[in-house]
Backbone bond lengths (Angstrom), bond angles and torsions (degrees), N, CA, C in turn:
res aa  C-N    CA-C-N  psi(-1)  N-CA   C-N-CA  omega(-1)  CA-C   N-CA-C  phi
1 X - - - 1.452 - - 1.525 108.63 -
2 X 1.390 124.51 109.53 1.666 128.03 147.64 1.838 119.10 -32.43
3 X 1.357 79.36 140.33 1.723 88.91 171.81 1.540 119.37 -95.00
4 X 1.045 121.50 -169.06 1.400 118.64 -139.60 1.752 82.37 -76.96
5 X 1.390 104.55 162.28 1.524 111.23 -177.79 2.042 104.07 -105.38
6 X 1.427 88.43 127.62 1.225 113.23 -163.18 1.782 113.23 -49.42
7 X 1.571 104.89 -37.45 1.371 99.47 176.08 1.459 117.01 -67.86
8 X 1.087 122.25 -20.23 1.907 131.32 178.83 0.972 91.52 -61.80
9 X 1.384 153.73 -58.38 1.223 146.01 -118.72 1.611 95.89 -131.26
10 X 1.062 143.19 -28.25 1.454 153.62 146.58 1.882 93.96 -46.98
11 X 1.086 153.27 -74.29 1.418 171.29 113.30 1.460 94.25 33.27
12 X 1.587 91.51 -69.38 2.294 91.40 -159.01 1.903 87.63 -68.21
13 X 1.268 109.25 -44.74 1.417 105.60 -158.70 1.541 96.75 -46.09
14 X 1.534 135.33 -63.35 0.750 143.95 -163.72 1.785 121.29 -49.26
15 X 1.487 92.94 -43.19 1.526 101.56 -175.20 1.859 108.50 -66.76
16 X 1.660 102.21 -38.00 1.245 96.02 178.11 1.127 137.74 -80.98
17 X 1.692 100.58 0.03 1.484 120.78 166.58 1.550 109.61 -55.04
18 X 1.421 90.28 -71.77 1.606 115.39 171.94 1.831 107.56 -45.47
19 X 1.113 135.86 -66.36 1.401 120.33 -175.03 1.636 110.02 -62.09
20 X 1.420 138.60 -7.46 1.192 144.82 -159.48 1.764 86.95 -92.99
21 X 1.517 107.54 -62.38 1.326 101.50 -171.34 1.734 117.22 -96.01
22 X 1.246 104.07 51.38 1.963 113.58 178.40 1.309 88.91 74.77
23 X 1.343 155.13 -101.84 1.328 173.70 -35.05 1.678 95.44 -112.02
24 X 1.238 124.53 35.94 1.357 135.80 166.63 1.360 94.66 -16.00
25 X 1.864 101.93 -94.37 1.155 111.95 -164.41 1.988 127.68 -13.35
26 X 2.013 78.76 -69.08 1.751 78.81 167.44 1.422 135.36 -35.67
27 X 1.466 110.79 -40.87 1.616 122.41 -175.15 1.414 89.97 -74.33
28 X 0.895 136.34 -87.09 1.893 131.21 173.78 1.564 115.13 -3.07
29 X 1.469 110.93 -60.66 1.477 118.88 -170.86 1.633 108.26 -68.07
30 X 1.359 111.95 -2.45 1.441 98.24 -174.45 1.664 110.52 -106.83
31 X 1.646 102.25 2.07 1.227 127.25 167.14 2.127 109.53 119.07
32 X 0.899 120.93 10.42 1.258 109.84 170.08 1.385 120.75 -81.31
33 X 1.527 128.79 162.67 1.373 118.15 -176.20 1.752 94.37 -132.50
34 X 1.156 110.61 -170.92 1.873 121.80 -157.07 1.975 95.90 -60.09
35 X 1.199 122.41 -47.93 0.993 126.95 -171.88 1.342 103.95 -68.61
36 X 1.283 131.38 -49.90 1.031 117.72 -166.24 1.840 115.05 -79.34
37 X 1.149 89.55 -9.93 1.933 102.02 179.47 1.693 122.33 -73.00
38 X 2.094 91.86 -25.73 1.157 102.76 -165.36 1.788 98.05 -92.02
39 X 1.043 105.52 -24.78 1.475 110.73 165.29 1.551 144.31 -44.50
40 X 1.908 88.43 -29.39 1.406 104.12 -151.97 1.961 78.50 -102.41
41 X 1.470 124.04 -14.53 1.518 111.10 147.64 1.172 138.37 -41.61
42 X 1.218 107.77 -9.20 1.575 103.15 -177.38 1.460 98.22 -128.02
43 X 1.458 118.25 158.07 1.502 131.15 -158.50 1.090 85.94 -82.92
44 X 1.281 126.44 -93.36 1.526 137.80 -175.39 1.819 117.06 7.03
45 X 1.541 98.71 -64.75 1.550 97.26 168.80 1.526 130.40 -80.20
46 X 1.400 100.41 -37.85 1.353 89.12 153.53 1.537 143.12 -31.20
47 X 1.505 104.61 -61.89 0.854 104.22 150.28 1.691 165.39 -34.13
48 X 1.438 83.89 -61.69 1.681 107.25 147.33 1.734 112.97 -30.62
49 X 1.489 97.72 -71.98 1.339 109.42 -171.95 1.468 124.38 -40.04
50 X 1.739 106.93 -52.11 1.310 110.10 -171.73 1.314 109.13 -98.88
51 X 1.118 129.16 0.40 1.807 122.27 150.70 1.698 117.71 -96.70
52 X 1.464 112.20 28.11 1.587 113.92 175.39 1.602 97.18 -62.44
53 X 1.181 107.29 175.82 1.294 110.96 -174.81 1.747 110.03 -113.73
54 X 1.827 97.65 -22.47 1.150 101.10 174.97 1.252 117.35 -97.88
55 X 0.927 132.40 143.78 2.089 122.73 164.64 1.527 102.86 -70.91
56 X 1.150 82.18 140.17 2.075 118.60 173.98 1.032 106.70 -129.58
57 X 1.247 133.64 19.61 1.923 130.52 169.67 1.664 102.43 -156.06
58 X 1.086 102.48 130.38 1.520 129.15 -163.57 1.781 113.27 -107.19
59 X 0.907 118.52 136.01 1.751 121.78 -165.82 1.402 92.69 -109.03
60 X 1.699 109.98 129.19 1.352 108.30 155.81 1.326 108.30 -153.31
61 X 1.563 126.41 145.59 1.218 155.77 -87.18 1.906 86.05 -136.83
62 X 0.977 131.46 109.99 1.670 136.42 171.41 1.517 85.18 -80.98
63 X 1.484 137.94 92.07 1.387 129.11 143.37 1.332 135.07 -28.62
64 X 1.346 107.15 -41.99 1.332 106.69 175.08 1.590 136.57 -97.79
65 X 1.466 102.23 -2.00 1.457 120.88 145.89 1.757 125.77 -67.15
66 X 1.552 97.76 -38.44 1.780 114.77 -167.29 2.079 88.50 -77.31
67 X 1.280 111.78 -49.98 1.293 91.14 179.71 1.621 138.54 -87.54
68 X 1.034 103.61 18.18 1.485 129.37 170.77 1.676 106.76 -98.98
69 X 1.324 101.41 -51.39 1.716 95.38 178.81 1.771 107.07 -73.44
70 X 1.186 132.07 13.04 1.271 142.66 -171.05 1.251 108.70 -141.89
71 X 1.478 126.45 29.99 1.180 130.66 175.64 1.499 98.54 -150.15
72 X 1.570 112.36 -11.50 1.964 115.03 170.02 1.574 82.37 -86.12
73 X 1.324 149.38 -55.77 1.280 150.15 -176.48 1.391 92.11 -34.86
74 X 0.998 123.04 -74.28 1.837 113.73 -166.05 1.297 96.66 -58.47
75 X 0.930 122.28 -59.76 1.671 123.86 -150.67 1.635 102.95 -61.29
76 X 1.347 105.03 -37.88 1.811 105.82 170.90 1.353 114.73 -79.86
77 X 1.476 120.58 -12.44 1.912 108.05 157.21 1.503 109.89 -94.30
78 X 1.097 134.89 -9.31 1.344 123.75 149.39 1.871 132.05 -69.12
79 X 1.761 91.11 -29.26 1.565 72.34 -176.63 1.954 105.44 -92.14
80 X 1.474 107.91 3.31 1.393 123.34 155.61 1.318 108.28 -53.88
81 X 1.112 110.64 -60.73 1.569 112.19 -172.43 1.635 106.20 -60.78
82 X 1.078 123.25 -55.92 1.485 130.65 179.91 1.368 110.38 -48.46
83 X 1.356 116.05 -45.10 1.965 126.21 167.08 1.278 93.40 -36.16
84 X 1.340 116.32 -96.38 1.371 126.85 -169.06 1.392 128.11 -31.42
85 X 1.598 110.05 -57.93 1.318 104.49 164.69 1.510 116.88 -53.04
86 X 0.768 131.24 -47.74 1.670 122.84 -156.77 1.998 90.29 -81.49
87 X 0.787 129.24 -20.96 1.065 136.38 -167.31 1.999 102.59 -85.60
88 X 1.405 99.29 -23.26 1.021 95.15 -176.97 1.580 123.27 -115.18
89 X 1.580 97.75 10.54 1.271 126.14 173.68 1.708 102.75 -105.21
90 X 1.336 133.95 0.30 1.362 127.77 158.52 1.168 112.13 114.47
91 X 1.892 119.42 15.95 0.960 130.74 165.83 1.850 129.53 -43.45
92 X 1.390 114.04 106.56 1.292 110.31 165.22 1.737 131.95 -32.56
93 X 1.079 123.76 140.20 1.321 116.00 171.79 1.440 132.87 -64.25
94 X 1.476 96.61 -31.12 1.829 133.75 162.59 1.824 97.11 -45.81
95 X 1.244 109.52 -69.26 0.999 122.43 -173.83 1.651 125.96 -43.27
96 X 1.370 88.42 -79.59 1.974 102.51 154.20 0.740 122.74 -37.48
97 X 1.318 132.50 -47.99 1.870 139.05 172.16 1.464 97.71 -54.86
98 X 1.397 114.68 -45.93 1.993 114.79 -167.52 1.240 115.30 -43.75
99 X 1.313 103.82 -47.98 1.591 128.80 -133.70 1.889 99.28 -99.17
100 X 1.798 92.97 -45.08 1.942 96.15 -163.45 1.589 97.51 -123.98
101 X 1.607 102.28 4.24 1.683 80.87 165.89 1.732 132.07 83.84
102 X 1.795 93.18 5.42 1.356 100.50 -170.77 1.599 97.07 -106.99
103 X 1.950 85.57 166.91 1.874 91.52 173.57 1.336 123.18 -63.84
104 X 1.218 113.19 -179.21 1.822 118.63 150.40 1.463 116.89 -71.27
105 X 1.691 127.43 -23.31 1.040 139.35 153.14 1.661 129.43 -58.16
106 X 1.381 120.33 -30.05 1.095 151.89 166.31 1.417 115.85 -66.14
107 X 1.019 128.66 -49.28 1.321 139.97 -136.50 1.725 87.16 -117.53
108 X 1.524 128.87 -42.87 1.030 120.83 -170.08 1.876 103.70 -86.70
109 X 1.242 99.12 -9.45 1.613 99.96 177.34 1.694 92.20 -81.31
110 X 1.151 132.59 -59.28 1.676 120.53 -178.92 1.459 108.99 -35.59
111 X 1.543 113.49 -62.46 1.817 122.25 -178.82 1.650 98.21 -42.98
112 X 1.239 123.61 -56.37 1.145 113.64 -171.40 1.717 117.55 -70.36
113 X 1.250 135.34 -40.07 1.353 145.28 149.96 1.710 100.01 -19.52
114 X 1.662 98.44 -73.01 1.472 106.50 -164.79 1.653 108.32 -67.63
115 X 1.390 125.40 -2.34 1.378 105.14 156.92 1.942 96.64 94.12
116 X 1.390 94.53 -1.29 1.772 95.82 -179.55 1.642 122.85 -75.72
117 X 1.267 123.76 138.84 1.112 121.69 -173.00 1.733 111.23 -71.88
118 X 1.330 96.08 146.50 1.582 97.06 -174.64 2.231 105.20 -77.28
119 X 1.152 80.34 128.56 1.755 99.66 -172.51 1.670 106.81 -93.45
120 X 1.495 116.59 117.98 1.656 131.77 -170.94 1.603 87.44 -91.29
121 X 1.156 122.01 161.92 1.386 137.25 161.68 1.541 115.88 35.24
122 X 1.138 126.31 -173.58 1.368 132.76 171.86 1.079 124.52 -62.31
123 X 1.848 138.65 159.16 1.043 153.20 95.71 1.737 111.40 13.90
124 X 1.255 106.63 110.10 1.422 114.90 169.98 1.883 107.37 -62.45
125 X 1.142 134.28 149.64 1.892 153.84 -156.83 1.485 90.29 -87.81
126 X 1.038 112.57 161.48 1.721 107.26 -166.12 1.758 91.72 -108.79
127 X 1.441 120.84 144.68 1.150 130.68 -169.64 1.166 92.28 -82.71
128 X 1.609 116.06 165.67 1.668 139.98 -172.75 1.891 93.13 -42.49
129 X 1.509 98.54 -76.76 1.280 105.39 -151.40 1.949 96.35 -51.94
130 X 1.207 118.41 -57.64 1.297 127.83 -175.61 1.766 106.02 -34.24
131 X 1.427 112.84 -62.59 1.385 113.24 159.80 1.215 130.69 -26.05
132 X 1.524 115.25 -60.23 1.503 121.53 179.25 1.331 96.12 -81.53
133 X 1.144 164.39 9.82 1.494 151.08 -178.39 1.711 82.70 -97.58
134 X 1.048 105.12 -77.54 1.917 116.70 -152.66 1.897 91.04 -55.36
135 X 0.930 137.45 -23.99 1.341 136.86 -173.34 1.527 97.44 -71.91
136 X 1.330 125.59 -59.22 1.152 124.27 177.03 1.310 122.26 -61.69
137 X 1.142 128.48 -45.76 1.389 128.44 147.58 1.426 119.37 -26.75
138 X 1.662 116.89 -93.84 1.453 118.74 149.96 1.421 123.67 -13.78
139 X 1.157 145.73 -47.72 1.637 143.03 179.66 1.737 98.17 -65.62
140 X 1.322 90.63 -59.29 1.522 103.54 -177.80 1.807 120.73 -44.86
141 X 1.017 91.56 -63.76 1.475 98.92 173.55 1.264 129.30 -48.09
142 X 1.729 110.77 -48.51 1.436 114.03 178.65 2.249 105.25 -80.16
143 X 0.732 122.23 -7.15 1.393 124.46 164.44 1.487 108.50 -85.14
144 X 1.298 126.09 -37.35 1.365 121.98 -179.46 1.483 99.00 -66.75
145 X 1.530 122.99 -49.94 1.479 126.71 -173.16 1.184 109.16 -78.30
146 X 1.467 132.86 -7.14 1.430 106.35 -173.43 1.473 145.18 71.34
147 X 1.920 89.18 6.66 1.198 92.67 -179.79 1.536 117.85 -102.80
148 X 1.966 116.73 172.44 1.200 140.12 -166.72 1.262 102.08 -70.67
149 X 1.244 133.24 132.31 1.646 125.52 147.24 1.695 121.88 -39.26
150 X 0.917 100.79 -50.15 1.845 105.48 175.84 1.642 116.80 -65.02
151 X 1.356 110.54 -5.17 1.593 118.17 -173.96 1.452 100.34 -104.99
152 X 1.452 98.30 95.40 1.569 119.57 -176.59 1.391 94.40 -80.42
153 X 1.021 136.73 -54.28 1.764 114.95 -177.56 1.529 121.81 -82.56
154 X 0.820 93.73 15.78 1.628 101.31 157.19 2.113 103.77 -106.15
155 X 1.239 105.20 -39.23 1.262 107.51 -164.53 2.189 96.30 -63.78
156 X 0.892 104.77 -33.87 1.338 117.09 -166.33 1.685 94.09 -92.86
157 X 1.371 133.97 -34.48 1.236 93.87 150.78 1.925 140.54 -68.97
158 X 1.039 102.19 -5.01 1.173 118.23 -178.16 1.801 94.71 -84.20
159 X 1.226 142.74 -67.10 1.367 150.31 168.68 1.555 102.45 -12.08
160 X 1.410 95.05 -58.54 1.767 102.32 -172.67 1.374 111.72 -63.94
161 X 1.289 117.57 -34.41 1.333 124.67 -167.12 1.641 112.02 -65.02
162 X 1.612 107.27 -47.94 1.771 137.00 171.12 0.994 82.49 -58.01
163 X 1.314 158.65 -65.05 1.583 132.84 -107.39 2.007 84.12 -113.84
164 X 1.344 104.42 -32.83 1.695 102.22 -172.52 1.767 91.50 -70.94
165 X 1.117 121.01 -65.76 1.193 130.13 161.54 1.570 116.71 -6.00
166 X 1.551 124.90 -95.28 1.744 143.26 163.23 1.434 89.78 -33.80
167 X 1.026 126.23 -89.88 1.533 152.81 -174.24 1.742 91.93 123.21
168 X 1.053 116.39 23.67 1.658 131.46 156.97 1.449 99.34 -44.50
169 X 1.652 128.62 128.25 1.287 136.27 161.54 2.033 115.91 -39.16
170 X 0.784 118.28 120.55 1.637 114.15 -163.21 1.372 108.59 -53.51
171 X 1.568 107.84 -39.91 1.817 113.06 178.05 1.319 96.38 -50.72
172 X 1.279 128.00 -88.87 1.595 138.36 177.01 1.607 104.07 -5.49
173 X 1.540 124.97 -52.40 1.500 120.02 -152.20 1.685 90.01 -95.23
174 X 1.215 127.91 -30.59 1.394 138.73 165.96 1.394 111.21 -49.20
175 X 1.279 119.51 -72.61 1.788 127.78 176.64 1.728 100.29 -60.80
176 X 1.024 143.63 17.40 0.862 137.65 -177.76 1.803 119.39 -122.90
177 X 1.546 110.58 -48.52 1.333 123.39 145.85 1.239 121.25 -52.17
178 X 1.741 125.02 -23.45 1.308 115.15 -174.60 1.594 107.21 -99.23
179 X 1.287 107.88 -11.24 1.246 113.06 172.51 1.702 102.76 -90.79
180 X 1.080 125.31 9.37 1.407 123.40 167.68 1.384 112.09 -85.96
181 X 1.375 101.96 -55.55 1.548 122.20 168.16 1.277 109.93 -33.32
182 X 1.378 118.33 -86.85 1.398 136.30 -173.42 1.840 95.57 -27.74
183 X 1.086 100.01 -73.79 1.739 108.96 -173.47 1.751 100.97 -49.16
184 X 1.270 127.42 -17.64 1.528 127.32 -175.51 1.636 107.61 53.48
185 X 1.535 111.65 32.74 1.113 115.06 139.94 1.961 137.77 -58.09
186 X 0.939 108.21 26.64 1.620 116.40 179.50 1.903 90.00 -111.75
């Protein structure tokens, strides 16, 4: 003879979670109705229930919930990956916060993960020639891509690209395109 089947008892546990803290509804939505709620008040059946041997509640799979919550999974180890990189290309914290929404607490726990040295004061101003190099680059790039001036995440992938490129600190190549902007130099 089998012992009690694990989803019954995964099921009752759950419902009596839900009737413990009001959450009726929930216990309802998983298919119980008034009688059967008032049942699960008393130990005795409870019991019963979640050591049956047979299953009486059946699992099925919302596909199109499971692949959406498994497609924020990718999308949150990619924009992980994107943290880091840009972070490790000399990304401001200002910046990172802009873009993904994280703290100064946040952001300095990645630096520290990634093994990055803690950075005092600013980014040194980009010298003449350095200026006119990354400008040409920068002009270049956003005409090759086709992209908008107002399309900051495109503009900032392009930043990363210059800054991996120069090996220019990314803030530096960032404050620098935006000071292009501003001037409506594009």
């Amino acid at each position: 003879m089998s012992g009690p089947h694990p989803l019954n008892q995964a099921v009752i546990a759950q419902a009596l979670h839900d009737l413990r803290s009001g959450q009726l509804r929930k216990a309802k939505s998983m298919g119980f109705d008034d009688d059967d709620l008032d049942a699960l008040k008393h130990p005795a059946m409870a019991s019963l229930l979640a050591n049956a041997n047979v299953s009486w509640c059946s699992v099925t799979v919302n596909r199109d919930v499971l692949r959406r919550l498994l497609r924020q999974v990718n999308e949150f180890a990619k924009e992980i990956q994107e943290v880091d990189r840009l972070l490790r290309l000399g990304a401001s914290t200002d910046l990172v916060g802009r873009f993904f929404g994280l703290t100064h607490q946040e952001i300095a726990l990645r630096r520290s993960v990634l093994g990055l040295p803690k950075r005092k004061g600013r980014h040194p101003v980009l010298k003449e020639d350095q200026d006119g190099n990354l400008w040409k680059r920068w002009s270049t790039a956003v005409k090759e891509r086709g992209i908008a001036p107002d399309d900051e995440t495109a503009m900032l992938a392009i930043a990363a690209d210059l800054a991996e490129v120069t090996e220019l600190p990314l803030s530096v190549v960032w404050n620098a395109i935006r000071g292009w902007l501003d001037q409506g130099l594009l």
